[in-house]
Kinemage of the C-alpha trace (Angstrom):
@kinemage 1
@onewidth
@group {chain A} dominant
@subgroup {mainchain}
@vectorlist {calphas} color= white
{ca unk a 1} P 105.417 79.839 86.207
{ca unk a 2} L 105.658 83.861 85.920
{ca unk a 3} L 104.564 85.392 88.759
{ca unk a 4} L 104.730 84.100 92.323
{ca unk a 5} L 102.231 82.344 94.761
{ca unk a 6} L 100.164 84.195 96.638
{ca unk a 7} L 98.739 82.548 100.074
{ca unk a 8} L 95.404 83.342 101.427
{ca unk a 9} L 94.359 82.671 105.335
{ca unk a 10} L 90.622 80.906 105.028
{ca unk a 11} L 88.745 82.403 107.941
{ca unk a 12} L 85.599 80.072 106.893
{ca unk a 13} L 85.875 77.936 109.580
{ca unk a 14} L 85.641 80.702 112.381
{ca unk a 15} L 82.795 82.338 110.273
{ca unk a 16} L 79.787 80.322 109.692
{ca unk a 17} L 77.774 81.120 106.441
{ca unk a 18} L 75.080 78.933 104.772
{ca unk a 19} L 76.345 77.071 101.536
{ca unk a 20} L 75.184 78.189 98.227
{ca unk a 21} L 72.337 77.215 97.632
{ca unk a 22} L 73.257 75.946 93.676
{ca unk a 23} L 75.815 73.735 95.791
{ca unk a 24} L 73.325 71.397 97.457
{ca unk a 25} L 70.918 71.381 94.312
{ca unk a 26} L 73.894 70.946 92.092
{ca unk a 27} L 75.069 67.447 94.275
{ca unk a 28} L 71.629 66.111 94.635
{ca unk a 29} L 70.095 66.711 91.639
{ca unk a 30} L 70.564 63.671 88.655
{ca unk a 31} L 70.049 65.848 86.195
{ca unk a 32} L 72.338 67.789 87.199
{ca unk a 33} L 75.336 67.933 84.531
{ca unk a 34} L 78.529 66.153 85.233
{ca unk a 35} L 80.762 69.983 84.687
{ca unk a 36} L 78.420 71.270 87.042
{ca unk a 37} L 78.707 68.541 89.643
{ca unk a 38} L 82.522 68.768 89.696
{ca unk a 39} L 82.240 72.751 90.109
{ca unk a 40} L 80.502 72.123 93.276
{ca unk a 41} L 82.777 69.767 94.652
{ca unk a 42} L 85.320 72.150 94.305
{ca unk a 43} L 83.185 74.805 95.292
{ca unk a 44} L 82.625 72.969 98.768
{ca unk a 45} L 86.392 72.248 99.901
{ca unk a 46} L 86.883 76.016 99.970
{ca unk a 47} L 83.979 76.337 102.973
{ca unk a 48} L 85.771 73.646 104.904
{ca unk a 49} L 88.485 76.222 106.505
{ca unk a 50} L 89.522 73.212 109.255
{ca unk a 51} L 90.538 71.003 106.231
{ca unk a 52} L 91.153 73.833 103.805
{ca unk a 53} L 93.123 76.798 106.175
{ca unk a 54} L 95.314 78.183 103.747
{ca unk a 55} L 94.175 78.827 100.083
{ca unk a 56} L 97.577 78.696 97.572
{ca unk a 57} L 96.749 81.277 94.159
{ca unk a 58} L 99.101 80.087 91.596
{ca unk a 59} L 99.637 81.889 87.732
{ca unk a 60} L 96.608 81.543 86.180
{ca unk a 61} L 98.494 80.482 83.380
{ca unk a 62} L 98.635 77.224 84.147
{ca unk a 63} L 95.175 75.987 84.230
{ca unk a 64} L 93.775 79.074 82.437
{ca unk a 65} L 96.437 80.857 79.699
{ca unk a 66} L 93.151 82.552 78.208
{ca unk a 67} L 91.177 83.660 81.415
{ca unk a 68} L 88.242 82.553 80.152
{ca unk a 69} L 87.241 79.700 82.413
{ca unk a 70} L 85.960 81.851 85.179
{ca unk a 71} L 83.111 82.889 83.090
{ca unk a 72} L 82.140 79.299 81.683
{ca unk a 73} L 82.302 78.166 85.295
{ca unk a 74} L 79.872 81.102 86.485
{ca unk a 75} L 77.737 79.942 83.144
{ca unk a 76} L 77.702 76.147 84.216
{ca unk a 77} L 76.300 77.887 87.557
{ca unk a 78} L 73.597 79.564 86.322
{ca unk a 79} L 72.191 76.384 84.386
{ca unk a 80} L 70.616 75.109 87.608
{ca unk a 81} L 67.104 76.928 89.508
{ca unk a 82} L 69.206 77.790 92.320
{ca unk a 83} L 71.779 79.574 90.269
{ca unk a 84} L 72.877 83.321 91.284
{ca unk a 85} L 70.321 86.222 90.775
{ca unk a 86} L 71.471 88.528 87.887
{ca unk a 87} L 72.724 91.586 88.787
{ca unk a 88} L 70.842 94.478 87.990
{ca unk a 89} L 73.283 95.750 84.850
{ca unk a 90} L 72.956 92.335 83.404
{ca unk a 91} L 69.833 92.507 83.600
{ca unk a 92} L 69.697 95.692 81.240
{ca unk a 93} L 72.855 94.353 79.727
{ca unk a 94} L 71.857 93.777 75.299
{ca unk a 95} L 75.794 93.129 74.314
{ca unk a 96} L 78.604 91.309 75.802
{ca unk a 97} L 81.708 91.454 73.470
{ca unk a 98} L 84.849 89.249 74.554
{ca unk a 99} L 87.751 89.979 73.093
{ca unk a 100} L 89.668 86.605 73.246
{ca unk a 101} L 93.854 87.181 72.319
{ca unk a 102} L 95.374 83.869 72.452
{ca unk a 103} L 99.499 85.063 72.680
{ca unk a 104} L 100.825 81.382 71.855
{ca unk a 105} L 103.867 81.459 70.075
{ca unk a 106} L 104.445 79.204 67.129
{ca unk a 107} L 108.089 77.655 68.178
{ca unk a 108} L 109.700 75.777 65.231
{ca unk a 109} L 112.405 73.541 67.066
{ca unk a 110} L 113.819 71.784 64.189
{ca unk a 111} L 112.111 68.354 65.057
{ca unk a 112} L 110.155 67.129 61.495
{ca unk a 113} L 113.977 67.232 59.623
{ca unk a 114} L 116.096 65.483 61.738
{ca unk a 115} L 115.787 62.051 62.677
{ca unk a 116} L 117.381 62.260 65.816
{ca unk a 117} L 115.423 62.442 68.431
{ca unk a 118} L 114.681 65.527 70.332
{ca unk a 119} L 117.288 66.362 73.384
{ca unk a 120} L 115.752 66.275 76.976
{ca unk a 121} L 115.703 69.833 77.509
{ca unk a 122} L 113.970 70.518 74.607
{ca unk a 123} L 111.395 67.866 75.525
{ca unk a 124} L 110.949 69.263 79.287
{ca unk a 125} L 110.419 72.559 78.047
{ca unk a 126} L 107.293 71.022 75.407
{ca unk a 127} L 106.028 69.270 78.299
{ca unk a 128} L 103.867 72.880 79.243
{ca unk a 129} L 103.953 74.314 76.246
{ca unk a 130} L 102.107 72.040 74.230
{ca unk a 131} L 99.356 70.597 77.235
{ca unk a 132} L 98.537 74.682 77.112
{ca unk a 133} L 98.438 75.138 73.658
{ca unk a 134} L 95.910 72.289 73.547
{ca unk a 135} L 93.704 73.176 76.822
{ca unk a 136} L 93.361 76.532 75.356
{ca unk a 137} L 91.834 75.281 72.549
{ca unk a 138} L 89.755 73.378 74.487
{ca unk a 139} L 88.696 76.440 76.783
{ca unk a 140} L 87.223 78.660 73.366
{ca unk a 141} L 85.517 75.509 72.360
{ca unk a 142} L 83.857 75.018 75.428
{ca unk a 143} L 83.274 79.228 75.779
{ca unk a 144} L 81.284 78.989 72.772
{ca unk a 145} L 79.261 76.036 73.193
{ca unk a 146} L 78.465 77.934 76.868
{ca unk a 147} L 77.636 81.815 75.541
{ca unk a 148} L 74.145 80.595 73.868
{ca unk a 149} L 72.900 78.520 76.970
{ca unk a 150} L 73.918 81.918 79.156
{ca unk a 151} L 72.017 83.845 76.691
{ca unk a 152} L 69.165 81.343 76.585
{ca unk a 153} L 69.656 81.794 81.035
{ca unk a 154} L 69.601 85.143 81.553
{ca unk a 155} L 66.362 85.975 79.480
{ca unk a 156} L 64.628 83.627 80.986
{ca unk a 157} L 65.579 84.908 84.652
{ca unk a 158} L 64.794 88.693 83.000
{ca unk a 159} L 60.789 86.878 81.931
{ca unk a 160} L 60.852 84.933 85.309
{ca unk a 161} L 61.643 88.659 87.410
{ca unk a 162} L 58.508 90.643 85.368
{ca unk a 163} L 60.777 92.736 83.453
{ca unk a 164} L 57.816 94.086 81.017
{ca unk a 165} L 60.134 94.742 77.717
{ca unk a 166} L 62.993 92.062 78.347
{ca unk a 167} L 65.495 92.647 76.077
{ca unk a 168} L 67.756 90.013 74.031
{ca unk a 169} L 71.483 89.293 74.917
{ca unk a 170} L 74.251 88.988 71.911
{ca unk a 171} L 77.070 87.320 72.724
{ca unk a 172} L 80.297 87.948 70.370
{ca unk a 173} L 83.306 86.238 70.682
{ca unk a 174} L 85.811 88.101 69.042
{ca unk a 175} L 89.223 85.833 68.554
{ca unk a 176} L 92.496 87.158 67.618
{ca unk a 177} L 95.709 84.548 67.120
{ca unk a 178} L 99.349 85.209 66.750
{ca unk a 179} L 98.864 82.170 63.752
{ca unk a 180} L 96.099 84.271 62.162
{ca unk a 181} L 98.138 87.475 61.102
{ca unk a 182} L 98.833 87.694 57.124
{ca unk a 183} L 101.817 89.786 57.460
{ca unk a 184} L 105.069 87.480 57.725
{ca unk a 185} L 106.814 90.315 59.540
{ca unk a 186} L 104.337 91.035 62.128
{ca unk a 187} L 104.062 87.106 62.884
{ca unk a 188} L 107.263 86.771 63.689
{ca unk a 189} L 107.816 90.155 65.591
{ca unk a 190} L 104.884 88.715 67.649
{ca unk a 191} L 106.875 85.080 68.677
{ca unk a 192} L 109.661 87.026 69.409
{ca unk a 193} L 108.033 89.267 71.776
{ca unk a 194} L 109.244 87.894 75.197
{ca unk a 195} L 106.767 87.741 78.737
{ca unk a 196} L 107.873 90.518 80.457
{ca unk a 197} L 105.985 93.098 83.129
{ca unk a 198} L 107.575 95.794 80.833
{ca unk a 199} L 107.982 96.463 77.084
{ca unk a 200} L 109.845 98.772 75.115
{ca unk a 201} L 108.201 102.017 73.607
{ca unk a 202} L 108.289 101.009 70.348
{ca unk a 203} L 107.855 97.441 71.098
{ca unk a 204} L 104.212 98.336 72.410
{ca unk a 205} L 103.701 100.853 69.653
{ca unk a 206} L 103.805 98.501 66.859
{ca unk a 207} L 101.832 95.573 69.120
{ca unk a 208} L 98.517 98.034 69.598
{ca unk a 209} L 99.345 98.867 65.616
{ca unk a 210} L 98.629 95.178 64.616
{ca unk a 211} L 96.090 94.530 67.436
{ca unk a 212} L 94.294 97.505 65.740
{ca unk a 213} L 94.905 96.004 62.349
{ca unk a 214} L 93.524 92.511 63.350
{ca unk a 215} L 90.379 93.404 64.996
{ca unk a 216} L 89.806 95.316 61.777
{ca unk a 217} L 89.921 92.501 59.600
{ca unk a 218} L 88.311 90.451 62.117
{ca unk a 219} L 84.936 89.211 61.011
{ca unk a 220} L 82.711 89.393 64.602
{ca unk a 221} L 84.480 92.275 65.446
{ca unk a 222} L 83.205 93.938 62.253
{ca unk a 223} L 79.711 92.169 62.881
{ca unk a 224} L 79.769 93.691 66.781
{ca unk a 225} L 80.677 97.116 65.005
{ca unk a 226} L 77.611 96.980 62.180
{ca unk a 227} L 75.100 95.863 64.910
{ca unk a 228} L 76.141 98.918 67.232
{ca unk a 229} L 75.934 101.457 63.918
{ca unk a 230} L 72.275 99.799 63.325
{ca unk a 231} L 68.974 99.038 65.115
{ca unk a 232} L 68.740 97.813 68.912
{ca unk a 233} L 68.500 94.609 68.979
{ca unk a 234} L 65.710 91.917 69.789
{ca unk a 235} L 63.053 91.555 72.349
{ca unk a 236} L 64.322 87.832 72.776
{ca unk a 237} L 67.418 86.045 71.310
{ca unk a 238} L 67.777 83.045 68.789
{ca unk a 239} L 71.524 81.729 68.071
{ca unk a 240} L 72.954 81.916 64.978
{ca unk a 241} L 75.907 80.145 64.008
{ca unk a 242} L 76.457 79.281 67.982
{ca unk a 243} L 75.734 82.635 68.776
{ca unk a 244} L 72.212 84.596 70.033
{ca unk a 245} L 71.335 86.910 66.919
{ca unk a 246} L 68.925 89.580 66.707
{ca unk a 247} L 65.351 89.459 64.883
{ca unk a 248} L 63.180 92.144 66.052
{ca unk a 249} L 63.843 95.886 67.284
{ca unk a 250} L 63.414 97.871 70.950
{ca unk a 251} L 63.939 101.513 71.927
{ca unk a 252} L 67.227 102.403 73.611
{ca unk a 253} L 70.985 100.452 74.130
């Protein structure tokens, strides 16, 4: 763990305010998904300040290395008919690009030519590495099989408020990985990069250089690039490869 816990007082129990609404519907509906069930539970315990009076914030890297979770959990939440309202720049919003840099190093520790087994340290040390590596994956699986249904969510809440021209949402999910750069130097320069709060000069230098490099070759970027050169996009989305595409045109962006 990086950075150190941060503790929260919970005044919830001296200051009464109705549960969410997508709370109750969430626990009593069956239809209701199984993600979406658990997210409420969890949801709850925080409005129970008696049980709950001190709230513990931890580095996000341990259940989240990508950040991305918030924003499937606030997707999973808008599934149900009491999910939030959109705001009012989502509700104009046509493009949502996320940019998705997964920094985990590719360690080689020696293991596949040696028979002897690996030392304890070593093994301790995999023991967070490699459940990470894995949930990660796991996260940008999950993020993708989310973005249509919140495309699908929000333009029906943007027909369902009278909007008279709604427009269509894209969603592109842009993902860059240490394991994905051609150039042998640059790989390794990027394992050997250490977590710190502060880089050198030229160390940061040549890291935007290749993040400016990658995005270039990346494929979505590229698409995300064409698409804001070109028309608007469409009055209502389809999805396209697991992503909303565009198919007719509108004024404006």
């Amino acid at each position: 763990m990086f950075l150190s816990p941060i503790v929260l007082k919970n005044y919830s129990a001296g200051h009464q305010t109705p549960e969410p609404d997508w709370i109750r519907v969430a626990l009593t509906n069956p239809a209701a998904s199984d993600r979406l069930k658990n997210l409420a539970v969890y949801a709850r315990s925080y409005i129970d300040g008696d049980r709950r009076r001190f709230i513990h914030l931890l580095d996000g890297g341990i259940t989240d290395n990508l950040g991305l979770r918030g924003s499937v959990d606030r997707a999973l939440v808008r599934e149900g008919p009491s999910g939030p309202l959109l705001s009012p720049f989502l509700e104009r919003t046509r493009r949502i690009a996320v940019i998705i840099v997964d920094a985990q190093v590719d360690r080689d520790y020696g293991w596949d030519s040696k028979e002897r087994s690996p030392k304890f340290r070593d093994l301790v040390g995999s023991i967070a590495r490699v459940p990470i590596s894995r949930y990660s994956f796991e996260t940008i699986e999950l993020f993708r099989e989310t973005a249509p249904r919140l495309a699908r969510e929000m333009e029906a809440s943007r027909r369902a408020t009278g909007a008279d021209e709604p427009t269509g949402l894209t969603i592109y999910i842009v993902e860059l990985h240490f394991s994905q750069v051609a150039d042998d130097s640059d790989r390794r320069f990027l394992n050997s990069v250490p977590t710190r709060l502060q880089l050198s000069s030229p160390t940061v230098d040549r890291l935007r250089r290749i993040a400016a490099s990658e995005l270039t070759r990346n494929e979505e970027f590229r698409r995300l690039v064409r698409d804001l050169r070109a028309a608007p996009p469409p009055a209502c989305s389809t999805v396209h490869d697991g992503l909303p595409k565009a198919t007719t045109k509108e004024s404006g962006d």
